[in-house]
Each structure stands twice: as C-alpha cells, then as structure tokens.
N, C-alpha and C positions, 0 to 999 in steps of 0.2 A: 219304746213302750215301757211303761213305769205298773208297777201295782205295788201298793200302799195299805199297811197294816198294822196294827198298834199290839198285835200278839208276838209276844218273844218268843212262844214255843211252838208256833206256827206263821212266821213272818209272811209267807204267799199269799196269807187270805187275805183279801180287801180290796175293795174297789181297783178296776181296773183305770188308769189316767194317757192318756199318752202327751210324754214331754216334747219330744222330738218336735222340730219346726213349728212349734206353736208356742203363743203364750204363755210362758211358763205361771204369771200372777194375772190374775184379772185387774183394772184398772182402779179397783178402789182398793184393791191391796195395794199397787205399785202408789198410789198417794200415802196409802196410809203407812209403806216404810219411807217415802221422804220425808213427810211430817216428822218421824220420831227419830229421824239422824239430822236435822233442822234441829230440832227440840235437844239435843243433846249436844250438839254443834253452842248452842247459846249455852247450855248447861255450864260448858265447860269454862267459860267466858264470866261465868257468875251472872249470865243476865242482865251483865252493863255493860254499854257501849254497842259496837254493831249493828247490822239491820236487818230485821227479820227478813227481808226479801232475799238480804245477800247469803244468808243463810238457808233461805230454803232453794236459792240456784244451786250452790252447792250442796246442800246434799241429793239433790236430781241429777246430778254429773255422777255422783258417785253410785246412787243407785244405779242409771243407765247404763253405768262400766259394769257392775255388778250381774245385769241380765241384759242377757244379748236378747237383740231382737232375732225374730223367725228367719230373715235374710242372714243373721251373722251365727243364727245356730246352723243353718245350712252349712252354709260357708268352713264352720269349725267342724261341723262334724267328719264334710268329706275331707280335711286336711287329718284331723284325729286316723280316719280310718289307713288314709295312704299313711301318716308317719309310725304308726302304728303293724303295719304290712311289711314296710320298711326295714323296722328293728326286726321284726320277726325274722323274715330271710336272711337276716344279717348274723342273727344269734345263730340260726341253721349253720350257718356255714362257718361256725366255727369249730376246730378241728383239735383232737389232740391236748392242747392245754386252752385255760384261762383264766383270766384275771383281773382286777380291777380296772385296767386302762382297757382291756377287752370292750368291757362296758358301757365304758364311757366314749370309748373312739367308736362303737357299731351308733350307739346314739348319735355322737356327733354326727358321723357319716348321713344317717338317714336322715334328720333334719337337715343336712346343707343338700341334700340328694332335694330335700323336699321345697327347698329355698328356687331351685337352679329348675324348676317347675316352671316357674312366676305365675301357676297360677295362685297364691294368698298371701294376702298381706303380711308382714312383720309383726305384727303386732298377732294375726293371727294365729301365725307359727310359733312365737313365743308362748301364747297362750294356752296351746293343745300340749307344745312341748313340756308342760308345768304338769298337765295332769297324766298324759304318760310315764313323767319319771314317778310320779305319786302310785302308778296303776303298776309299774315294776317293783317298788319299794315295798308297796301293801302286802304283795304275793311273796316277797321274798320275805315279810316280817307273818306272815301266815304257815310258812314251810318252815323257818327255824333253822335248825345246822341239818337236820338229817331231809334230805331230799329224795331217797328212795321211796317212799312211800306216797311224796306226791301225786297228787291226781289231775288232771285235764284242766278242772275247773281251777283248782286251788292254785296252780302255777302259773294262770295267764299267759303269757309270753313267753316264760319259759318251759313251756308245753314243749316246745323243739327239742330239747334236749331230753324227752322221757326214753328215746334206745338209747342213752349213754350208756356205760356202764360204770359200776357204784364210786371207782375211782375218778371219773369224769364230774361226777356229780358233786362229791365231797370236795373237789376243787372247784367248780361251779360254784357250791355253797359258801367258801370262802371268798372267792371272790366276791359276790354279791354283796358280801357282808364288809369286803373292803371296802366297795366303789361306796355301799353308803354312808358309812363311815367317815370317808372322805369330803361325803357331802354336805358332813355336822348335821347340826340342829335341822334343818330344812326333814330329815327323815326320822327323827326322835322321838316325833309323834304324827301319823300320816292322817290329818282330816283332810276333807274336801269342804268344797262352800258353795253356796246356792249359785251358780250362773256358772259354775264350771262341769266342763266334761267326765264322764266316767265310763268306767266299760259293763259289760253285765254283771249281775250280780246283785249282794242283798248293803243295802249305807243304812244305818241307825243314826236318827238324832243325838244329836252328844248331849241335848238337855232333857228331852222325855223319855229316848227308845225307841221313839218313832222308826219303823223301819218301810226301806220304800226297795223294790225288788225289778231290778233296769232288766228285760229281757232282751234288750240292743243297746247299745253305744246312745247315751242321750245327755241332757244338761240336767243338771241339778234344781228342782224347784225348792220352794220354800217348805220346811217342816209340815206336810199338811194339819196337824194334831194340835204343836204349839205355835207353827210360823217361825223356829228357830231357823238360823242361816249356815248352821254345821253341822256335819256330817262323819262318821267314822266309816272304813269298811268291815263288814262282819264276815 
C-alpha cells in the first residue's frame, strides 16, 4: 500500500494508491512510455537508417522488463519477503564481533538458502537480491557512523542488533561501511527505479520531490506528479 504526496513537510498526505499486485501504469501510460524510449532510441541514431517498428519492439521489451506484471509482482514480493526474513535472522545471530565479510557471507547465505527453495526463478532472485542490498545500504547511509541512537524504523534490518551494546555497534558501524565500500559506486548514491521493489517507508522523486509513503513491501510505480522513473529513500 502506497500513499502519494507532493508536500515535503507533510509527506503522508495524499491520495491513498495501492501498488502491490496490481498495475502499477494504466495502459496508455505504459504506451505512452514506449513511444518516448522508441522516440529516443531513433533520436540517438540521428533519425537515419532503422525502422520505426524495430524500434518500437524494443523499447516494449525494455519497458516490460522495467514493470513486472501483477503475477511477477506476486512472485517478487514473496521471494523479497523470505530473502529479506532470511538476512534478518542471520544478522540476529551474529555474535560477539563483526565485519564486512560478516555481511556479505549472512547475504550470500540467505540468497543461496533462498535459491535451494526452487521455489523462484533466477532472474527473480537476482532481482529482489538488488533492492535488498539497496534497502541495507540506504539504512546504513541514514544512521551514519554513530548507531546508538538508531531507531526501529531508521535501521531496517539492522533493527536486530538494537540490545547490542555501544561497542557492538561502533563495530557494526564499521563494518557496514566496509562491506559498502567494498561494493564501489553501486552504493555512492542509493536510488531506486520504477518496477523495483522497496521496503516501507517514505521514496521522493529525484526530479520534482514527489514523495510516495509504502506502508508494506511494494513495487515502485511511476512519479505520480512528474511520471519520472527515479526515486531516492528519505
């Protein structure tokens, strides 16, 4: 469940949407973004050569990868939710010290934990596993170096670790800031994009401000305000 508001200093108000398992664009929007990545597709070509029909296949593969349909928001959400439950008891049960391979092995584990299922596809699991590590990254680049003072909401995932105590944490917080480190440019700047998953919480457009407020686990729709296709966490 989504609600959608164009006020920065009251982002909750607005229209209530819900994304979840539904069409995220109505059908003359989802034309009218292949038209303009067709249209930019020839752009880049100078307008000569090619053929408009081959141009507008492709850019409808690329939308279509872009928004899942209602069966594959299904499908992602409940692999989102198990690899997501996954890390969580995994972060739980770490003990004593940690540190960047901490992070990245509790990860690994629970995506192959989630692989050895069979129930979703590869492509599936790559996909949720993208905005998981984006949904750890955001929380970890929202708490900063000092982690005592986190709160429930603000830490996401690492809500497990709030009885540490302050030496657990300041070592928590470095690690976190190794593993993403480690990870370069992919965590340097943490947007999201229209047709991918996120957790609750409030995403601003990164071109109007637009803010849209997920009170569950849902897919990304379009800008309501401008139609832009990126998103930041707030």
């Amino acid at each position: 469940m989504a609600k959608t508001g164009s006020s920065r200093k009251n982002p909750s108000k607005g229209t209530t949407a819900s994304t979840e398992h539904s069409q995220l664009i109505s059908p003359e929007e989802h034309r009218r973004m292949i038209a303009e990545a067709a249209y930019f597709h020839a752009l880049e070509r100078g307008f000569t050569g090619g053929n408009p029909l081959d141009d507008w296949l492709i850019a409808e593969r690329e939308i279509n990868r872009l928004l899942p349909t209602p069966r594959q928001q299904k499908q992602e959400v409940a692999a989102y939710r198990m690899l997501r439950k996954s890390v969580r008891k995994i972060l739980a049960e770490a003990r004593d010290t940690v540190n960047a391979d901490t992070l990245k092995q509790a990860f690994d584990k629970a995506t192959e934990e989630l692989r050895k299922t069979g129930e979703h596809t590869a492509d599936t699991i790559n996909t949720i596993a993208v905005s998981v590590r984006k949904d750890m990254a955001s929380a970890a680049q929202k708490m900063g170096p000092k982690w005592e003072a986190f709160t429930e909401k603000s830490a996401d995932l690492f809500e497990v670790w709030r009885d540490r105590g302050g030496q657990f944490l300041a070592q928590a917080a470095g690690a976190v800031g190794d593993w993403m480190q480690q990870a370069g440019d992919r965590f340097k700047q943490q947007t999201y994009r229209t047709g991918e998953m996120t957790a609750g919480g409030t995403l601003e457009c990164t071109q109007c401000g637009e803010r849209i407020v997920f009170e569950t686990p849902a897919h990304l729709p379009p800008c309501p305000k401008c139609r832009n296709l990126e998103f930041r966490r707030v």
